[in-house]
C-alpha positions, 0 to 999 in steps of 0.5 A, spaced: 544 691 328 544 698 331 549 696 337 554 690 338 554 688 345 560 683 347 557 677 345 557 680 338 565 681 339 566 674 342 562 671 337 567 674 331 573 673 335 571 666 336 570 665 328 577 669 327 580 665 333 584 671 337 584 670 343 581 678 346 582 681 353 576 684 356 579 691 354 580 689 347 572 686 347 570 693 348 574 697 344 572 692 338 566 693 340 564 700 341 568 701 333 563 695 331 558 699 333 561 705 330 561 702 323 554 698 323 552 706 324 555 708 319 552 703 314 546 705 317 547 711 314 549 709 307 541 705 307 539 712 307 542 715 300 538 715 295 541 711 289 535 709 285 537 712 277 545 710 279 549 705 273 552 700 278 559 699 276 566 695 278 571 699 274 572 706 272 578 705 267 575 702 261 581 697 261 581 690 259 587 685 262 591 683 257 591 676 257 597 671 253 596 663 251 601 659 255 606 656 251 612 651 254 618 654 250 626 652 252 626 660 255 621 658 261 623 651 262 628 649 268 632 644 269 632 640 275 638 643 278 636 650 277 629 648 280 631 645 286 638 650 287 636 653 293 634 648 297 638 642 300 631 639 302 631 633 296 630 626 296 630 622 290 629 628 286 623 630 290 622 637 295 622 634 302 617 638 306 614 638 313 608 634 313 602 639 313 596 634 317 598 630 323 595 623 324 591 623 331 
């Protein structure tokens, strides 16, 4: 893809679900184009012989075993103090799905 044309843009806003005006349809696009160009140009580096990496630092995570100790466990009071929103020792919570 050498230069995005506004069905590119309406086609990613659509996946996106924005909503663009014409204006934004052309600024987008002109910068899409203004970025694949770019790639485009990265193609071209000569990378053969280069180690591909994913951190420079030679650090590791530190990692810990879970463990349920009296320090990290909360009483239901102390859980459920800052909110009202309890009904029969549950979190009330809007509904996420609707039915149709």
């Amino acid at each position: 893809m050498t230069k995005s044309d506004k069905f590119d843009v309406k086609h990613v806003s659509k996946l996106a679900k924005l909503t663009l005006t014409d204006e934004e349809v052309k600024n987008f696009g002109d910068q899409l184009s203004q970025v694949v160009e770019y790639i485009d140009q990265l193609k071209e580096v000569d990378t053969k012989g280069v180690v591909a990496i994913s951190q420079t630092t030679g650090l590791k995570d530190k990692l810990r075993e879970d463990s349920i100790t009296p320090q990290n466990i909360l009483t239901f009071k102390e859980a459920t103090s800052g909110t009202e929103n309890v009904h029969n020792d549950y979190f009330l919570v809007s509904a996420l799905l609707k039915k149709k």
